[in-house]
C-alpha positions in Angstrom: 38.2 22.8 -9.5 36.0 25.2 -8.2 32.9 23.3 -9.1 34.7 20.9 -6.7 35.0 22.9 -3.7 31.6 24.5 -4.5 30.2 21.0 -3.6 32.0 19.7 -1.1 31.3 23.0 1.1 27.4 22.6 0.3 28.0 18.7 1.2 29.1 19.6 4.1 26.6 22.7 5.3 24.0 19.8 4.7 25.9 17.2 6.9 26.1 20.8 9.5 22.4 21.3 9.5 21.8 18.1 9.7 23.8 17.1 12.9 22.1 20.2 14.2 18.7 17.8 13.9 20.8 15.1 15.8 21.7 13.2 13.2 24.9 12.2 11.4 25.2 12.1 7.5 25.1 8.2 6.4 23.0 8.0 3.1 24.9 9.4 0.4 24.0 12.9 -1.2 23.9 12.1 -4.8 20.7 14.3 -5.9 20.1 17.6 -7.2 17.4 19.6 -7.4 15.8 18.2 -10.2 16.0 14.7 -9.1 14.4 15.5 -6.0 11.4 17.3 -8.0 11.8 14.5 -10.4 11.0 11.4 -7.3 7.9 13.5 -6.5 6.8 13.9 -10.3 7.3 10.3 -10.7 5.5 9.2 -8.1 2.4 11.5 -8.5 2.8 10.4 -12.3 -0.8 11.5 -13.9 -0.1 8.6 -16.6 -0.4 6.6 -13.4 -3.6 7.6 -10.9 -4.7 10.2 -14.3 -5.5 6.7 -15.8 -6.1 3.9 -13.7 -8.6 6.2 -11.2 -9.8 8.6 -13.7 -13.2 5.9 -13.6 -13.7 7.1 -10.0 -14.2 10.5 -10.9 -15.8 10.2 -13.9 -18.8 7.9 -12.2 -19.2 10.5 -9.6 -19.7 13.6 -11.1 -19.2 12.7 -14.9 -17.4 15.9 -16.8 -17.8 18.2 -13.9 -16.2 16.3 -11.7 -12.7 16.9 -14.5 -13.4 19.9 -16.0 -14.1 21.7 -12.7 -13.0 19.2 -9.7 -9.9 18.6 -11.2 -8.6 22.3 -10.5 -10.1 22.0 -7.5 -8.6 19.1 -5.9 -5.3 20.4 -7.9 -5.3 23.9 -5.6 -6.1 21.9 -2.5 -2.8 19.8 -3.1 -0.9 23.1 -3.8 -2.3 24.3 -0.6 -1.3 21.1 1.7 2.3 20.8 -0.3 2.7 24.8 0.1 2.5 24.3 4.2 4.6 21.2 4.1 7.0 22.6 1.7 8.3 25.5 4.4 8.1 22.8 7.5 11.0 21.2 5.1 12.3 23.8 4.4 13.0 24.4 8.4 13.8 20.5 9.0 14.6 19.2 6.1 15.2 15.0 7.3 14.8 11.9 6.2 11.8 11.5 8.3 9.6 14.6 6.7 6.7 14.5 8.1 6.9 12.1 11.2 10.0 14.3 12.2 8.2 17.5 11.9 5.3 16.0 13.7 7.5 15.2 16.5 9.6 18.5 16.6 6.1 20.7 16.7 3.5 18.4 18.6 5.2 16.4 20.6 6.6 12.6 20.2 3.3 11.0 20.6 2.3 13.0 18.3 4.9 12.3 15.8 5.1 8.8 16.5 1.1 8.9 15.0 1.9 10.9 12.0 4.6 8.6 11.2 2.1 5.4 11.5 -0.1 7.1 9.5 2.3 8.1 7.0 4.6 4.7 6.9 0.9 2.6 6.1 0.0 5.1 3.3 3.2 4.9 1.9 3.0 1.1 1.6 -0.6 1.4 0.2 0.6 3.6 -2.6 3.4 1.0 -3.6 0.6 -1.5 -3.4 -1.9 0.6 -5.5 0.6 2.0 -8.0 1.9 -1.8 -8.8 -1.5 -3.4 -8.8 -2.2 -0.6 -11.2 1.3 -1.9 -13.1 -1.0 -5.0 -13.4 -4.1 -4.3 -14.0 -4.9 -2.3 -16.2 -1.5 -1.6 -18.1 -0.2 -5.0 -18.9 -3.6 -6.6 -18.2 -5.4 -4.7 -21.0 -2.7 -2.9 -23.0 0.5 -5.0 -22.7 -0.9 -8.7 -22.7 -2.6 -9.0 -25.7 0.2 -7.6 -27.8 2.5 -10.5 -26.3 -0.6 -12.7 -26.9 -1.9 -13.4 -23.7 -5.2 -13.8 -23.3 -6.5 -11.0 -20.1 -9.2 -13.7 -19.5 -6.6 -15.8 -18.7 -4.9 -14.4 -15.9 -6.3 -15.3 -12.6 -5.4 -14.1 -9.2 -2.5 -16.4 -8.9 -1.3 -14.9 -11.8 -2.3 -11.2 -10.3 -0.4 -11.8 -7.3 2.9 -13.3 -9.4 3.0 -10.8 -11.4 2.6 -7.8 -8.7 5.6 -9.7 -6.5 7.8 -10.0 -9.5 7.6 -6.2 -10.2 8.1 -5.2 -6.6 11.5 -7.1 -6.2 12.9 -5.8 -9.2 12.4 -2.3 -8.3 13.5 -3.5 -4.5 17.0 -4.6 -5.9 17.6 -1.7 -7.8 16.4 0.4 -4.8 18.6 -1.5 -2.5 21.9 -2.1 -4.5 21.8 0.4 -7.6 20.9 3.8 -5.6 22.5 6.1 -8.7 20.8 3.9 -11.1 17.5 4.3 -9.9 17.9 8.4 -9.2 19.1 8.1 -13.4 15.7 6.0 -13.8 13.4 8.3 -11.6 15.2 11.3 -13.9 14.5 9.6 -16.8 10.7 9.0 -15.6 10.2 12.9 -14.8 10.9 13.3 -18.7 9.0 10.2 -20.1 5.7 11.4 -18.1 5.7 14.9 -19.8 6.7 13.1 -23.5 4.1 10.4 -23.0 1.4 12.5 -21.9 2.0 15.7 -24.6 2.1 12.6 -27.2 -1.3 10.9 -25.6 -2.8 14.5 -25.8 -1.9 15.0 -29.3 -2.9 11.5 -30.6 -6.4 11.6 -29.2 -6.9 15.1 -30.3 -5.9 14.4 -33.8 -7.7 11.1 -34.5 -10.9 11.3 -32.5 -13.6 11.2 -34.5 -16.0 12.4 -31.7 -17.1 16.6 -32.2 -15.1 18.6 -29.3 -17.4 19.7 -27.1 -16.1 21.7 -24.0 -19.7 21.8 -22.3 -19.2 18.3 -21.1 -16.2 19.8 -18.5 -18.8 21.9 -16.7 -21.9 19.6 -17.0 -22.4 17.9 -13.8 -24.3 14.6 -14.0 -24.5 12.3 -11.1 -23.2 8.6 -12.1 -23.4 7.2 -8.6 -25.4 4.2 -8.2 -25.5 3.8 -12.4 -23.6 0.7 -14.0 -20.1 1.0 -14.0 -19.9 3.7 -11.0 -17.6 2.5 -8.6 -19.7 4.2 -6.3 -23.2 3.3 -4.8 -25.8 5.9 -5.1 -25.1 9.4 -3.2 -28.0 11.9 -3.6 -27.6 15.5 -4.5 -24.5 17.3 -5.5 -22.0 17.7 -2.7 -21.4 13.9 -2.5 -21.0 12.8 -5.4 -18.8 16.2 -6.1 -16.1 15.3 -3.3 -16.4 11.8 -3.8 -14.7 12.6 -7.3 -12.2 14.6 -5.9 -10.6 11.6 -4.0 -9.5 10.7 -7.7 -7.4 14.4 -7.9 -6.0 13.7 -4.4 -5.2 10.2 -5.6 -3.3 11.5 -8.6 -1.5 14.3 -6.8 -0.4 12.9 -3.5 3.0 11.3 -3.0 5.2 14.9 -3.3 6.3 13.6 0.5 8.6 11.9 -1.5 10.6 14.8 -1.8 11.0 15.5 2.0 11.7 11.7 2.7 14.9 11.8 0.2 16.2 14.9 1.8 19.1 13.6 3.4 19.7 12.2 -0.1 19.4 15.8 -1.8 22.0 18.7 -1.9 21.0 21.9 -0.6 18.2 20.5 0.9 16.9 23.2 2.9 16.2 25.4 -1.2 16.1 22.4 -3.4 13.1 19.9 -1.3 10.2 22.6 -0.7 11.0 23.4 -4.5 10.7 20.3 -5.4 7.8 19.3 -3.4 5.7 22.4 -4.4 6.8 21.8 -8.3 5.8 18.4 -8.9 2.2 19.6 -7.6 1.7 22.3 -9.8 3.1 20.8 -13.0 1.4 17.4 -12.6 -2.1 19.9 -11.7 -1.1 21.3 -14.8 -0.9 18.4 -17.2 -3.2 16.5 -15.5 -5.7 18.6 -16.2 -4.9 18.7 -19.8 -5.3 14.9 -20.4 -8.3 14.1 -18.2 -9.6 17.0 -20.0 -9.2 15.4 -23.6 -10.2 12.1 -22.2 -13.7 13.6 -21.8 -13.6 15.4 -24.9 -12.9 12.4 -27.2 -15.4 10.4 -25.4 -18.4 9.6 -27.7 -20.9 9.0 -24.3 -19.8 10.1 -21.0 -22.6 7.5 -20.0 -20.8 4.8 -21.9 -17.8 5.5 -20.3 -18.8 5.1 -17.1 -19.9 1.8 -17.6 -17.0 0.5 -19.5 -15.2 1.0 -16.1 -11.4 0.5 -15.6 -11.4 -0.5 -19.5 -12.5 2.7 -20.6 -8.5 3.7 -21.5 -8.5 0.7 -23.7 -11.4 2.2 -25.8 -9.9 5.3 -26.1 -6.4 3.9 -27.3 -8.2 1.9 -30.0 -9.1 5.2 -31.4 -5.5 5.5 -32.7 -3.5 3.6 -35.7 -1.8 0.3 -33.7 2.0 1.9 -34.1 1.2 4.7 -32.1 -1.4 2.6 -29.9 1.7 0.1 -29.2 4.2 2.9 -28.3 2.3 4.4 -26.3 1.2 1.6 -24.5 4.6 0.8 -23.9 5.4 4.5 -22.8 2.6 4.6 -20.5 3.0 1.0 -18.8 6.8 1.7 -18.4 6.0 5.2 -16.6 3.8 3.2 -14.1 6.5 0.9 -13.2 9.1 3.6 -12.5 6.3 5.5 -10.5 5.6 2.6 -8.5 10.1 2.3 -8.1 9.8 6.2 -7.2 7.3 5.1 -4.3 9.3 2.1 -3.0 12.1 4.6 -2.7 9.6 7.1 -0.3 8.6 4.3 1.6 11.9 2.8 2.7 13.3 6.0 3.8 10.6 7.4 5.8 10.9 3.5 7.3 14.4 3.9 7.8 14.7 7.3 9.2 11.1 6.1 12.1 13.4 3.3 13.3 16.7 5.0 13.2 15.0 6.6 16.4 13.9 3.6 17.2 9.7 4.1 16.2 9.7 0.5 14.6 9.7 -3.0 15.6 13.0 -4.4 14.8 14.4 -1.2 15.0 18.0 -2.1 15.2 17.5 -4.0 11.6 15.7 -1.6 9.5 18.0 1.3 10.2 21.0 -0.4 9.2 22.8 1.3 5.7 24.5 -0.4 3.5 28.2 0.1 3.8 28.9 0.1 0.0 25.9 1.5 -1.8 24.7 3.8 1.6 20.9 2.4 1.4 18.7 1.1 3.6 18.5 -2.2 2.5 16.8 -3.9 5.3 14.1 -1.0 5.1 13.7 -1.5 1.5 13.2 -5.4 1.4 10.5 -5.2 4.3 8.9 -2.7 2.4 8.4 -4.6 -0.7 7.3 -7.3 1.2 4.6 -5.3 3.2 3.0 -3.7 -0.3 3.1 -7.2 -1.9 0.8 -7.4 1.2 -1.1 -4.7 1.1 -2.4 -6.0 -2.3 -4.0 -8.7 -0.7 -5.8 -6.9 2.1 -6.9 -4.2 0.0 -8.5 -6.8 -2.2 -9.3 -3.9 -4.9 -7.3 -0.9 -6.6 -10.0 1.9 -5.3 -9.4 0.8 -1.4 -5.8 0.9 -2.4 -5.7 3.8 -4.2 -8.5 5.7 -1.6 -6.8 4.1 1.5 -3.3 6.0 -0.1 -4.5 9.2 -0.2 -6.4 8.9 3.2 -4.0 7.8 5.5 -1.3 10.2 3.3 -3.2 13.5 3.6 -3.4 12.5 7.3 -0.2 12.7 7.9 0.7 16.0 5.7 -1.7 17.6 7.9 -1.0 16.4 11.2 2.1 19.0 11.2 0.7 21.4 9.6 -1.9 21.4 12.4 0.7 21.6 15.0 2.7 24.3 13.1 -0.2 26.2 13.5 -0.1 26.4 17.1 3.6 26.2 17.5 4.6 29.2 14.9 5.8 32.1 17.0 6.3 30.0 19.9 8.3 26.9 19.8 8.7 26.9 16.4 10.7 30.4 15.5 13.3 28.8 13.0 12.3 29.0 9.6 13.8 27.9 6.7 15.1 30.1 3.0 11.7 29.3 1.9 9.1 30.8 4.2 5.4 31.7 3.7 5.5 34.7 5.9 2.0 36.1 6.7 0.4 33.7 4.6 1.3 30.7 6.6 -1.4 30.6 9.1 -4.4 30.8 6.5 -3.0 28.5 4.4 -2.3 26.5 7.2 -6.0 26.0 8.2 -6.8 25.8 4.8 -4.7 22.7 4.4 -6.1 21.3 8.1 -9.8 21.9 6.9 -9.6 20.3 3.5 -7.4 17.3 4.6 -10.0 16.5 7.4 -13.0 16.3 4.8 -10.8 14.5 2.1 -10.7 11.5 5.0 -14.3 12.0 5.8 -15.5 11.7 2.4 -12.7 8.8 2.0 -14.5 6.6 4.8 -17.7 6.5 3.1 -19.0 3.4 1.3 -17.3 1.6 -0.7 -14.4 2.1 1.3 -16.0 1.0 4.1 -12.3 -0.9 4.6 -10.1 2.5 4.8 -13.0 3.2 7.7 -12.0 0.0 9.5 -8.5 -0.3 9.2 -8.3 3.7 10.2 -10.0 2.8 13.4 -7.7 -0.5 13.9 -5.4 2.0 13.7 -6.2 3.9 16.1 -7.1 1.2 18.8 -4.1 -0.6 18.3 -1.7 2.7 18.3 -3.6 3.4 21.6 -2.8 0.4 23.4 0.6 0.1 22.4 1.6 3.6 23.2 -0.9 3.4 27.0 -1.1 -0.3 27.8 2.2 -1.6 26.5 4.6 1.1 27.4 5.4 2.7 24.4 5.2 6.1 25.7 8.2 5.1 28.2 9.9 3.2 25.6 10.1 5.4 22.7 11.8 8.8 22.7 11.3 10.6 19.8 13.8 12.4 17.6 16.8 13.7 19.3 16.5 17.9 20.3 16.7 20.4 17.3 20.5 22.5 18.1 19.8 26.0 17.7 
């Protein structure tokens, strides 16, 4: 009984602070604090972006760019989720990061974060379920259900990719405890799969360990396989491969975006958010690690491209090949159900102030299940999409972490200059002196992580970032945004 009452007052201190932000509680409050570390876990999932980019850093930098680029891309995202963690910690919304932008810089401000952040969003469902695709089923699923790979053109591609999406849009929309249970479940099968993965390759390589290849740097770019055209020197081709860290480790904006779904949000989100970085860094580093290791030629690798996982696995005995196969392409699809759930949030909670078109739709919750079901569907629908712009997983999976470190440090930037002005209220978890440096550590980084994401072959993320812009600029100038839209209502004190 006291359990009872224990939650129902925390329920309601969350609906308090919340309707201090201007907003009353309608999604339902059904996560702990585990499931909210667990939807950011899931949704950076290493057996995910570890696997399916691990060729892009590889061809850059070859072991180097794991051994030692791998840690550092892995403190960089501890950096940026370390800042974002104590914004959420102050406001801790639906919205995250389009709401903080707001609150701190202004509502032209936010209303850019949130752009930035809604179109990375639907490029990591995109990227994350073409990855479903191609290479899981593709290469390790298909041929034990015997289906040729050779045989499944882009019709197929695009069939298969729409099919995935709606199932986890269904469950998103209609079975909200189900898919919390499934995201749970994912956080566990990603540390099971990848200890066992570890193990497996470890145990049955026949390749001599040899821990100089971590901290040998050889420059791939330009060589057959490379995903990347030729970059001279060793800066280039170093940052190009951490793109491939940021890849892997971004997403943990998940955790903010189902805040209004989490208990004790203000403790349980910036804990969330800044543990699914450091135990995916962790981990991650572990298996790209032994990928490297067991490979017989780093060279070789390289060239194999996206089928280089496929090699490796056929270093094992077929039952432990098969299950974890199985393990690894069911992790992706609950990843890529994790992201889905990110996405339709932060869409619900821009238009509940009215930031999208169609406003009035997207906002509406379910009166039953207390999802946004609207928000959901059009989200599927847009990364189905997505798929087809981007053409290719690395403009997906680059275009993702682009526009998504954007918008993680847009607020960061103008928590720099409102902290100690109009930004006094601080949350239970608070960097103190810290937050300033790490705060323009975060800004710094982010900035060169889009830079270096522009740059050929992604020539695409370069165009549609300055689309972007133009369009964002003439809506909010020319077509009378700025009048229109107004922001998210005034933080009580």
């Amino acid at each position: 009984m006291s359990e009872t009452i224990h939650a129902s007052s925390a329920a309601e201190q969350d609906a308090a602070e919340l309707k201090k932000m201007g907003y009353e509680q309608e999604l339902h409050r059904h996560m702990g604090g585990f499931s909210n570390f667990a939807i950011s876990f899931s949704i950076i999932c290493i057996l995910a972006g570890g696997i399916s980019a691990f060729n892009q850093g590889l061809g850059a930098g070859g072991g180097f760019a794991l051994g030692v680029g791998w840690p550092v891309g892995g403190l960089f995202a501890l950096i940026v989720a370390l800042a974002m963690a104590q914004i959420a910690s102050s406001y801790p919304t639906a919205g995250g990061l389009y709401h903080w932008g707001s609150i701190l810089g202004g509502k032209g401000y936010g209303w850019v974060t949130a752009w930035f952040n809604l179109l990375g969003l639907i490029f990591v469902v995109a990227s994350v379920n073409f990855g479903v695709y191609d290479p899981f089923f593709k290469t390790l699923i298909a041929p034990m259900l015997g289906i040729a790979p050779e045989s499944m053109g882009q019709a197929f591609q695009i069939g298969f990719i729409a099919v995935i999406t709606v199932i986890q849009a269904i469950l998103n929309a209609s079975f909200p405890k189900l898919t919390t249970k499934l995201t749970d479940i994912s956080g566990y099968l990603i540390f099971t799969v990848a200890t066992a993965l570890v193990i497996s390759l470890l145990v049955f390589t026949t390749t001599p360990i040899d821990f100089s290849k971590l901290f040998t740097f050889t420059n791939f770019t330009g060589k057959e396989g490379s995903v990347w055209p030729t970059q001279e020197g060793f800066l280039l081709p170093f940052l190009s491969g951490l793109l491939f860290v940021t890849y892997t480790i971004t997403g943990f904006d998940a955790s903010a975006h189902t805040s209004e779904e989490t208990r004790d949000a203000a403790n349980n989100v910036p804990k969330g958010i800044i543990k699914a970085v450091i135990y995916s860094a962790i981990f991650g580093f572990i298996m790209v690690c032994t990928f490297v290791l067991v490979m017989p030629d780093l060279a070789e690798g390289v060239k194999q491209g996206y089928t280089f996982f496929d090699a490796l696995l056929h270093q094992l005995p077929d039952p432990v090949r098969i299950v974890l196969s199985i393990g690894i392409f069911v992790s992706n699809f609950l990843c890529g159900l994790a992201c889905l759930t990110s996405c339709s949030r932060m869409m619900f909670a821009f238009s509940r102030d009215g930031g999208l078109p169609f406003s009035s739709a997207l906002r509406k919750v379910h009166g039953i299940s207390k999802t946004p079901v609207n928000a959901t569907w059009t989200s599927a629908i847009l990364a189905i999409a997505a798929t087809l712009y981007g053409d290719a997983f690395l403009v997906l999976a680059t275009g993702s972490a682009v526009f998504l470190y954007i918008s993680y440090v847009m607020p960061t930037a103008a928590g720099l200059l409102a902290e100690g002005k109009t930004w006094n209220h601080k949350g239970p978890f608070s960097l103190g002196g810290l937050s300033k440096p790490i705060g323009v550590l975060a800004v710094l980084g982010g900035s060169l992580l889009a830079y270096v994401g522009m740059q050929a072959p992604n020539q695409k993320v370069f165009y549609l970032t300055i689309a972007m812009l133009l369009v964002m600029a003439i809506f909010w100038f020319v077509f009378g945004e700025k009048k229109r839209f107004k922001g998210p209502p005034s933080v009580k004190k």
